[in-house]
C-alpha positions as MATLAB code, in Angstrom:
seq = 'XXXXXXXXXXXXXXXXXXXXXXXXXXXXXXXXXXXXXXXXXXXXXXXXXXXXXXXXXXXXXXXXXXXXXXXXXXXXXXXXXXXXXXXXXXXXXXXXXXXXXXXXXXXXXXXXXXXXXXXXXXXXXXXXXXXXXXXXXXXXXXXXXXXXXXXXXXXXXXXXXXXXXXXXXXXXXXXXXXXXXXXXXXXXXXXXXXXXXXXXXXXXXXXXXXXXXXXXXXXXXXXXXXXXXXXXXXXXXXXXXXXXXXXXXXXXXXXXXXXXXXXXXXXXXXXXXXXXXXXXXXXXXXXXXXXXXXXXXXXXXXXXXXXXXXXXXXXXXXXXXXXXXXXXXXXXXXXXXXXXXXXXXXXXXXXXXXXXXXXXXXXXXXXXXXXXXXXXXXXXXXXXXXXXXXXXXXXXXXXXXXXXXXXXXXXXXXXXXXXXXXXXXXXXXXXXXXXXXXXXXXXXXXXXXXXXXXXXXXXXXXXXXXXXXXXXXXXXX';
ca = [
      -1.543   13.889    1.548;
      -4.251   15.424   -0.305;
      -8.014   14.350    0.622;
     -10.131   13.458   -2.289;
     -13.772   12.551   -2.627;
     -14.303    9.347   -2.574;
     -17.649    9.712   -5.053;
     -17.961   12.351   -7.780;
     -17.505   13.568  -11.321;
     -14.272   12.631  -12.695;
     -14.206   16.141  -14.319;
     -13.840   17.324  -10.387;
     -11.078   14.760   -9.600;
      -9.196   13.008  -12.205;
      -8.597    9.160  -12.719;
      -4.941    9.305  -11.999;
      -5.544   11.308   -8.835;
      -8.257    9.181   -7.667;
      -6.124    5.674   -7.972;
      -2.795    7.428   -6.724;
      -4.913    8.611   -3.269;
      -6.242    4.767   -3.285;
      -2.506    2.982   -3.894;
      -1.250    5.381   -1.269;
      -4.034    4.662    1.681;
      -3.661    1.063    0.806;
      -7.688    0.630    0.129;
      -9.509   -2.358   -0.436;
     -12.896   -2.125   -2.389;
     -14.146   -1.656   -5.662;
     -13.634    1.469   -7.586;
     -16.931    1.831  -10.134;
     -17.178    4.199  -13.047;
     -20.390    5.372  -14.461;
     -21.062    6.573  -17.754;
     -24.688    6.491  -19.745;
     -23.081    3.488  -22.140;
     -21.638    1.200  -19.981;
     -19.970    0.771  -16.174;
     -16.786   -0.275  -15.489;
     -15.038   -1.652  -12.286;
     -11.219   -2.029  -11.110;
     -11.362   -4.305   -7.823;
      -8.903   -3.024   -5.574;
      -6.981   -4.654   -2.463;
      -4.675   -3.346   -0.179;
      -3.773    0.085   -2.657;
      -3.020   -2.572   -5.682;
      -5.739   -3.168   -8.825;
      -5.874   -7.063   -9.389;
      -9.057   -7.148  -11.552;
     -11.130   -5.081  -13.727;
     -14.562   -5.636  -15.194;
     -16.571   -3.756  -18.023;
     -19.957   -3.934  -19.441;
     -19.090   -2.004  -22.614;
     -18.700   -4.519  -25.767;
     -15.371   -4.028  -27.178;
     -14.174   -4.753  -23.679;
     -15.402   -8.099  -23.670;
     -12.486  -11.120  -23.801;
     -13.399  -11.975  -27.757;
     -13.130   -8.741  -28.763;
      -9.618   -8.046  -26.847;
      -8.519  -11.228  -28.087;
      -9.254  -10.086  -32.227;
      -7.733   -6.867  -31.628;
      -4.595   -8.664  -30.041;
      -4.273  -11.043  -33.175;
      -4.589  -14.082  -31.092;
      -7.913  -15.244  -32.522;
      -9.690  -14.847  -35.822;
     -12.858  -13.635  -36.505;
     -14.053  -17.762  -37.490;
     -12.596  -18.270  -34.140;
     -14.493  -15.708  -32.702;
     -17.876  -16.394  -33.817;
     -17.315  -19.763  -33.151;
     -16.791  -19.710  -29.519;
     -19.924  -16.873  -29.199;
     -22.088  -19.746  -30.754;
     -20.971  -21.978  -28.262;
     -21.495  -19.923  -25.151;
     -24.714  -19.124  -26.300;
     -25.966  -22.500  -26.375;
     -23.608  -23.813  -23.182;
     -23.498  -20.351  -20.975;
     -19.944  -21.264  -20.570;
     -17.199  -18.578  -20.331;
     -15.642  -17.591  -23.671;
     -12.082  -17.728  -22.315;
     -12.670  -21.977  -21.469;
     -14.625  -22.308  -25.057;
     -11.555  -20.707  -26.988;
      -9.101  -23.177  -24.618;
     -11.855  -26.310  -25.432;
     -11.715  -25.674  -28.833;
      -7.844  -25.530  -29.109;
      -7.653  -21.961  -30.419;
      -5.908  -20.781  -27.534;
      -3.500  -22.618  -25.022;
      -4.048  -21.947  -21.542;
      -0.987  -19.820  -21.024;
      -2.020  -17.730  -23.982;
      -5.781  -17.486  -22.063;
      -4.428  -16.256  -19.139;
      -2.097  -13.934  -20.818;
      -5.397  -12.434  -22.272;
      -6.655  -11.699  -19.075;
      -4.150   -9.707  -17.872;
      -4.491   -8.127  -21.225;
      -7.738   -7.478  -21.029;
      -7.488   -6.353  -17.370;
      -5.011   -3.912  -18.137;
      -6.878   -1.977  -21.252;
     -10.228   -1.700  -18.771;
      -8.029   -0.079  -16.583;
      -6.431    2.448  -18.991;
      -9.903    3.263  -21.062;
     -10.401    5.239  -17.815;
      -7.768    7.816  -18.205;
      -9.452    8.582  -21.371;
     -12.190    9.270  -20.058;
     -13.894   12.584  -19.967;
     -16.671   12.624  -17.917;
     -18.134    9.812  -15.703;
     -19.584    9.330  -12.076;
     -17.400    7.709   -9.864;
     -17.300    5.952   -6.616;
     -15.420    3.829   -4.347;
     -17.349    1.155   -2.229;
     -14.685    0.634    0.418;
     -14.632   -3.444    1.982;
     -13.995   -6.767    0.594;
     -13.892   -7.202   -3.112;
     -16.438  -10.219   -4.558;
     -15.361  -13.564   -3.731;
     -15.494  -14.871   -7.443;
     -13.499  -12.056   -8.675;
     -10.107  -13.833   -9.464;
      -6.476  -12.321   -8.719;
      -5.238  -12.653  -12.258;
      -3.001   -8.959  -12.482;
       0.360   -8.945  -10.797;
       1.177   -5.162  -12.141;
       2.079   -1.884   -9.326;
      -0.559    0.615   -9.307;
       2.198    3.479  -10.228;
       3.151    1.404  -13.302;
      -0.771    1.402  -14.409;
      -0.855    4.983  -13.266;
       2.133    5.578  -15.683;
       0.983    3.480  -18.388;
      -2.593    5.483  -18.389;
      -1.382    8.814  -18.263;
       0.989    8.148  -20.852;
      -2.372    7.214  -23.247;
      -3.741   10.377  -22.596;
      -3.220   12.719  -25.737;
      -5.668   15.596  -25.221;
      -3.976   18.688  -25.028;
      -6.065   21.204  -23.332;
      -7.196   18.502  -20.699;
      -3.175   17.827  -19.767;
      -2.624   21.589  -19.770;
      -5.923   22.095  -17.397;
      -4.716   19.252  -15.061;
      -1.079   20.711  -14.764;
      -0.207   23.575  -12.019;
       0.794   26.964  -13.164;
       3.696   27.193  -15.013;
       5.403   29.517  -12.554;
       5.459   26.639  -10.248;
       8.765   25.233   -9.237;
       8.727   21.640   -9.500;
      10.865   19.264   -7.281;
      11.677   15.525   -6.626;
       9.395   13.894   -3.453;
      11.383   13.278   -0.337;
       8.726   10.280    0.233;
      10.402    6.782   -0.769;
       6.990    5.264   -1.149;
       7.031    7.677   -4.254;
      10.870    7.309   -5.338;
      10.891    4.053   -5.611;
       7.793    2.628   -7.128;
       7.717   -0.106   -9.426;
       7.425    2.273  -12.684;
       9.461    1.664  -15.764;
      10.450    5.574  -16.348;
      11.818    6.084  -20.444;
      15.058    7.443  -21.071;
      13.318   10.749  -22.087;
      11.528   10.780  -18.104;
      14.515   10.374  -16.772;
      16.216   13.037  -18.270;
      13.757   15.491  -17.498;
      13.902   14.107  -14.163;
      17.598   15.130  -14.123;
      16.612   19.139  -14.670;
      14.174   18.705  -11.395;
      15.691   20.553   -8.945;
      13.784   22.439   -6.820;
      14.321   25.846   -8.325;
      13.427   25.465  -12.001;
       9.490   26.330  -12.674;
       7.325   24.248  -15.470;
       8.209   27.142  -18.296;
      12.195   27.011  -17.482;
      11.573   22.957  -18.044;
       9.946   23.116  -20.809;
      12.206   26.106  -21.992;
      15.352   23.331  -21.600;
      13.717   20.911  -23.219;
      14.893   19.038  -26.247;
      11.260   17.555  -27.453;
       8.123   19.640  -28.017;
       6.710   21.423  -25.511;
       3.546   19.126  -25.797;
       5.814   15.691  -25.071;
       7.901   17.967  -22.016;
       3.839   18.601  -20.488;
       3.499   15.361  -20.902;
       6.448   13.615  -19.146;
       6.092   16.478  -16.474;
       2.022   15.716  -15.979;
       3.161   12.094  -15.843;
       5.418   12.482  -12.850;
       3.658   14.153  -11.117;
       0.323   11.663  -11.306;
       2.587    9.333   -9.650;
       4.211   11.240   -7.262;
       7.432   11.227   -8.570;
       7.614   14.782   -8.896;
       5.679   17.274   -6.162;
       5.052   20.967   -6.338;
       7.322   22.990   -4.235;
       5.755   25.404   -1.930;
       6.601   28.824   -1.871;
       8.596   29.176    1.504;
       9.930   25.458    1.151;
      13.825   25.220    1.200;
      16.247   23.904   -1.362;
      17.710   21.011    0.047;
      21.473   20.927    0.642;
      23.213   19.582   -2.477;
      24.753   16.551    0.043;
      20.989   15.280    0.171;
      20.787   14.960   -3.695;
      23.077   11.978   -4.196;
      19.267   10.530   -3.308;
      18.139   11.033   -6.573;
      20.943    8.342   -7.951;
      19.223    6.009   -6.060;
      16.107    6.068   -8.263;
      17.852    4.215  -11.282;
      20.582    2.252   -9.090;
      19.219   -1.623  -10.132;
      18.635   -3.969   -7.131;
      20.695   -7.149   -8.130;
      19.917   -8.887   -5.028;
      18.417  -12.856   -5.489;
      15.392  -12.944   -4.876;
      15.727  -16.646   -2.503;
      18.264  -14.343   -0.121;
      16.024  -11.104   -0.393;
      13.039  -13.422    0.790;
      15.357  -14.383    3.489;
      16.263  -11.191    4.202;
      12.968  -10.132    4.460;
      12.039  -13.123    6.628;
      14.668  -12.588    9.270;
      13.657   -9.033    9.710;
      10.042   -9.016    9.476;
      10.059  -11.903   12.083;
      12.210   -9.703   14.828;
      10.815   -6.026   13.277;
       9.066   -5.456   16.828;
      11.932   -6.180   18.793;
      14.279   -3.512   17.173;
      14.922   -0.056   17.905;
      14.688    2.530   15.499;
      18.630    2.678   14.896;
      18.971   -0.892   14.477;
      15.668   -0.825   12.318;
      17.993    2.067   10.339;
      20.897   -0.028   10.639;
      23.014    3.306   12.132;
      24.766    3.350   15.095;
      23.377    5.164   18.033;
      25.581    7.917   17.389;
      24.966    8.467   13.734;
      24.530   12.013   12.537;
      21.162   13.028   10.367;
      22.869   12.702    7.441;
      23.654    9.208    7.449;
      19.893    8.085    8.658;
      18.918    9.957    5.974;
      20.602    7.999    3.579;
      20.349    4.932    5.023;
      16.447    5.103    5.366;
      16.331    5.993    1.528;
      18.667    2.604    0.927;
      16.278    0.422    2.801;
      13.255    1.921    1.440;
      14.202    1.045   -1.995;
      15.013   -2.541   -1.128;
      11.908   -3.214    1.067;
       9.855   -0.821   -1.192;
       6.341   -2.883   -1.342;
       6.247   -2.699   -5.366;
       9.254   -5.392   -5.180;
       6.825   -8.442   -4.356;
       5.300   -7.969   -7.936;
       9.093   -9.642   -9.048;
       8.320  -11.861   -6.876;
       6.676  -15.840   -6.631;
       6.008  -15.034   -2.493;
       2.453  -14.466   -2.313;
       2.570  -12.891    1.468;
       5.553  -11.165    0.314;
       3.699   -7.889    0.139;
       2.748   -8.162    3.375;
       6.060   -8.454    5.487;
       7.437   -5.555    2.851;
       4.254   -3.357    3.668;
       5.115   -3.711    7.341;
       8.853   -3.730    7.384;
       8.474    0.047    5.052;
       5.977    1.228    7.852;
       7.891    0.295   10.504;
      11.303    2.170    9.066;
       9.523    5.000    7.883;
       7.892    5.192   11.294;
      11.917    5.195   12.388;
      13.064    7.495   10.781;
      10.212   10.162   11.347;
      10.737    9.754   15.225;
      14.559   10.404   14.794;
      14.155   13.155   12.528;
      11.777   14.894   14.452;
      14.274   14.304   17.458;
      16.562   16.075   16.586;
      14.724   18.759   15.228;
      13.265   18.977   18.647;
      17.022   18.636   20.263;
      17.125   20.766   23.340;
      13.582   19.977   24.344;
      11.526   16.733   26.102;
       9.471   14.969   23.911;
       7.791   11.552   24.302;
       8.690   10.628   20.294;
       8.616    6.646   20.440;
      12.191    5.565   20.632;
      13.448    8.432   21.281;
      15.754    8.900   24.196;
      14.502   10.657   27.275;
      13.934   10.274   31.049;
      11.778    7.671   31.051;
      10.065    8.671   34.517;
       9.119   11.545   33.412;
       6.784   10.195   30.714;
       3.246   10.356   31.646;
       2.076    6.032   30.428;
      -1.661    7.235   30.083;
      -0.832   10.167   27.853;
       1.224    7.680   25.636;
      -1.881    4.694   26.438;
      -4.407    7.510   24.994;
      -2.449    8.338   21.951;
      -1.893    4.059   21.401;
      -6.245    4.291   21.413;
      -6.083    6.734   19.090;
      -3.376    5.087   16.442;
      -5.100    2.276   16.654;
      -8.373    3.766   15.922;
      -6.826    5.241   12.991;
      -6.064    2.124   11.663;
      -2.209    2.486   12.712;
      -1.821   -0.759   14.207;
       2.272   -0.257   14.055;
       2.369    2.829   16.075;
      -0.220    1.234   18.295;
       2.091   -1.274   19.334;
       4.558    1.281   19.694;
       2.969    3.459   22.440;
       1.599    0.539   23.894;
       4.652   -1.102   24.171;
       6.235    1.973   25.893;
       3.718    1.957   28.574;
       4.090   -1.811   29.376;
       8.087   -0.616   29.962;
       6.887    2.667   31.915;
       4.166    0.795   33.807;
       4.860   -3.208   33.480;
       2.363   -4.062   36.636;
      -0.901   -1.917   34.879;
      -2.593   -5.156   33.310;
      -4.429   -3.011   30.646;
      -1.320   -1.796   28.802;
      -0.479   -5.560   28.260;
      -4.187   -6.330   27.021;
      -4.123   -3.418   24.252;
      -0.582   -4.512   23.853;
      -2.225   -8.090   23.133;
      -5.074   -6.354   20.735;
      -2.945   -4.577   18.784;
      -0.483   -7.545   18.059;
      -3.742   -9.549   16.443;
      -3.993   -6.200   13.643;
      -0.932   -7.158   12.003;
       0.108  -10.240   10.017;
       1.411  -13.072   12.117;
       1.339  -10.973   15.011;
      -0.809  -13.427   17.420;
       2.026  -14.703   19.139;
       2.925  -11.527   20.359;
      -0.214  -10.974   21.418;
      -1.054  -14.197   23.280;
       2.124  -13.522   25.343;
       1.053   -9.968   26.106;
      -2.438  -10.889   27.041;
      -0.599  -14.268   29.297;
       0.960  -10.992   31.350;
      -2.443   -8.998   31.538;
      -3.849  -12.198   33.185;
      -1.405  -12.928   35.476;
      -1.732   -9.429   36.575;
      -5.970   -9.718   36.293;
      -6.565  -13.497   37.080;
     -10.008  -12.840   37.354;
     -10.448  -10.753   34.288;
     -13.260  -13.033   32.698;
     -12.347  -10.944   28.848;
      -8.772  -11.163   28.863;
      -9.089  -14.822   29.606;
     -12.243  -15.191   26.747;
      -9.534  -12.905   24.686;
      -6.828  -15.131   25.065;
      -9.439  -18.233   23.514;
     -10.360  -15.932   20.665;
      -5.908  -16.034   19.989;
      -5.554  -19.175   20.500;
      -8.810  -19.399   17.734;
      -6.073  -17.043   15.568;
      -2.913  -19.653   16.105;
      -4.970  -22.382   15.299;
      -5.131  -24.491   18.538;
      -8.885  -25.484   18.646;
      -8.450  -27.094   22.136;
      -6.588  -24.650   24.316;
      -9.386  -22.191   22.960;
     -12.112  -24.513   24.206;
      -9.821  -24.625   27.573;
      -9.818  -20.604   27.792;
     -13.007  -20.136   27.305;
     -14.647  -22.691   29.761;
     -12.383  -21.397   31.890;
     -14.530  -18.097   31.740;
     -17.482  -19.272   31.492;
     -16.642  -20.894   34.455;
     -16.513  -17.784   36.242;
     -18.959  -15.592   34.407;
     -21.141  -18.020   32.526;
     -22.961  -15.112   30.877;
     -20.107  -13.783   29.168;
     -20.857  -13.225   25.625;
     -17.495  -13.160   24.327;
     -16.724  -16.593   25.423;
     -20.318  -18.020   24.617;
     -19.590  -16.567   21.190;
     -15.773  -18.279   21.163;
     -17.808  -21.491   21.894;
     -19.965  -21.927   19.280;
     -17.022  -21.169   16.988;
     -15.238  -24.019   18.080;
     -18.174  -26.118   18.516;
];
């Protein structure tokens, strides 16, 4: 993907470009926009906007609400008057007063959320930057909404010509449907009109032959094309790039095929994989036989990463949901990668994770090195991966369980894991005064205040200047 600066001049890098880069490194921070009348911020965790502030006027909650027609202007002034003298926030006044119900407050939230956020993609020119780490603390989750459907929703506001014709690639460029699922399947509610242009994407049509078979104007077919491609629907094709084999396209049915699934058994489903997704192999993470041709990965990867696509949690009422979909999508993308690439690389060694080879023959500190550096990346999955290969390579090298153990406390509910990776690193290291200090700081993680306080007096007992432990003290203390 595409680097971007993450501070600038919008007129450099564009609103929908900036949020699509954030949704697909799954950021955290808060996005600010700068103009000489007013500053605006989207708060952003994990990729997804779930609040927006603004210090222009008409962006304030009273306003929103008289443009929406759910309060008068009486109404209006009334509860100004009031938070004047009390310093209350206009939202409880309105509720206090009885001219708006609670429901109908926090519906006006969201509302208001949502036009902060698309005022941006009308703007023109304004400093940007994004101040990556934890969002405030009093900044309320109030917007349940997938970044590609406020992508969408923006773009579509957007009715300057010249600036949609500037932002567009040549018109001699060929335009074709991403092969990423993250992208396919986003939670975007494409018009009847998108979708048929999406139908003429082929991979050998340019922008002029689209908008020469078009059956709207050519500034409406810009449009729809400038929209799919801000959310990655749609990718340029490069020059020397191949037209996929027609048995590949049946993928592109799977974009409007509804999921009809329940959501109590999807959560289920989810459950029961996400709580044995380290234990698979990449064909049983595929759900192929060992045997399986490309062909049917292929479409079986696409299949599963529509229905654990991580838009699908905003349909749903299970908070962590995200979470477990966000690692069970990794984890299957990170499947089918290594079996693609394996038998691209057929006829020659490779040390691919999961990929069959002579297992003696694998060097465990190339593949320990190459753990470090996933993990340093922030690729706690892979991580685990490599690390886990070594431990079967090497099972009597103590530090290969111990990063094992580390890498297992990066990912949700993984501390289990990793206390009974680090339990192996000590009984291979009995005297290793961190892992044992470590193995407090887990048991810190899992909640068990007393077999912490038993780990790390038990390494203090043997190194009573260990910092680590003296630190794992005091938090239990």
């Amino acid at each position: 993907m595409e680097e971007i600066s993450l501070k600038g001049n919008i007129k450099d890098t564009c609103v929908p470009k900036i949020l699509y880069y954030l949704k697909r490194n799954r950021k955290t921070g808060t996005l600010v926009f700068k103009t000489p009348v007013f500053v605006k911020k989207v708060f952003i965790v994990k990729g997804e906007a779930i609040f927006a502030s603004s210090t222009y006027e008409d962006d304030r909650l009273g306003e929103m609400l008289i443009k929406a027609g759910k309060i008068t202007l009486e109404q209006y002034e009334k509860s100004v008057e009031l938070l004047k003298k009390t310093g209350k926030r206009q939202g409880a006044i309105l509720v206090e007063l009885g001219f708006l119900s609670p429901k109908d407050l926090f519906w006006g939230v969201k509302y208001q959320v949502r036009e902060i956020i698309y005022s941006l993609f009308l703007l023109e020119d304004a400093e940007y930057e994004f101040i990556e780490g934890e969002i405030p603390s009093n900044e309320v989750i109030t917007l349940r909404m997938s970044m590609g459907n406020l992508i969408y929703e923006g773009v579509k506001r957007i009715d300057n010509w010249t600036r949609i014709k500037n932002e567009l690639p040549d018109i001699n460029t060929v335009l074709k449907l991403s092969t990423d699922p993250a992208n396919l399947f986003q939670d975007i509610e494409l018009t009847h009109l998108d979708r048929r242009m999406l139908s003429l994407i082929d991979g050998k049509r340019t922008i002029k032959e689209l908008l020469n078979s078009s059956w709207i104007s050519s500034f409406d077919a810009f449009k729809i094309i400038y929209v799919l491609l801000a959310t990655g629907i749609v990718e340029e094709k490069k020059t020397m790039e191949p037209v996929l084999p027609t048995k590949e396209e049946v993928f592109v049915d799977e974009i409007f095929k509804p999921i009809t699934e329940e959501e109590e058994a999807f959560i289920k489903r989810v459950d029961d994989i996400y709580n044995d997704l380290y234990n698979k192999g990449f064909y049983e993470l595929l759900e192929v036989d060992e045997n399986a041709d490309l062909e049917t990965i292929t479409k079986n990867y696409y299949r599963l990463s529509k229905e654990f696509h991580p838009d699908r949690y905003f349909n749903s009422s299970d908070l962590v949901l995200r979470d477990k979909l966000s690692a069970i999508f990794d984890a299957i993308t990170h499947a089918y990668n290594s079996l693609k690439k394996s038998f691209e690389d057929k006829g020659r060694k490779n040390v691919d994770l999961g990929v069959e080879t002579d297992i003696e023959e694998i060097n465990p500190e190339e593949l320990f090195y190459n753990g470090i550096r996933k993990f340093k990346e922030g690729n706690f999955l892979d991580a685990i991966k490599f690390f886990k290969l070594c431990t079967d390579i090497s099972p009597d090298t103590a530090k290969y369980w111990s990063y094992l153990s580390l890498a297992f406390t990066k990912i949700p509910q993984g501390f289990k894991d990793a206390e009974e990776a680090l339990r192996r690193a000590i009984s291979l290291e009995p005297g290793n005064v961190d892992y044992i200090a470590n193995l407090g700081l887990i048991y810190l993680g899992l909640g068990q205040k007393e077999l912490a306080l038993e780990q790390f007096k038990k390494a203090l007992s043997i190194d009573p200047d260990n910092l680590k432990a003296k630190k794992g003290l005091e938090k239990v203390s």
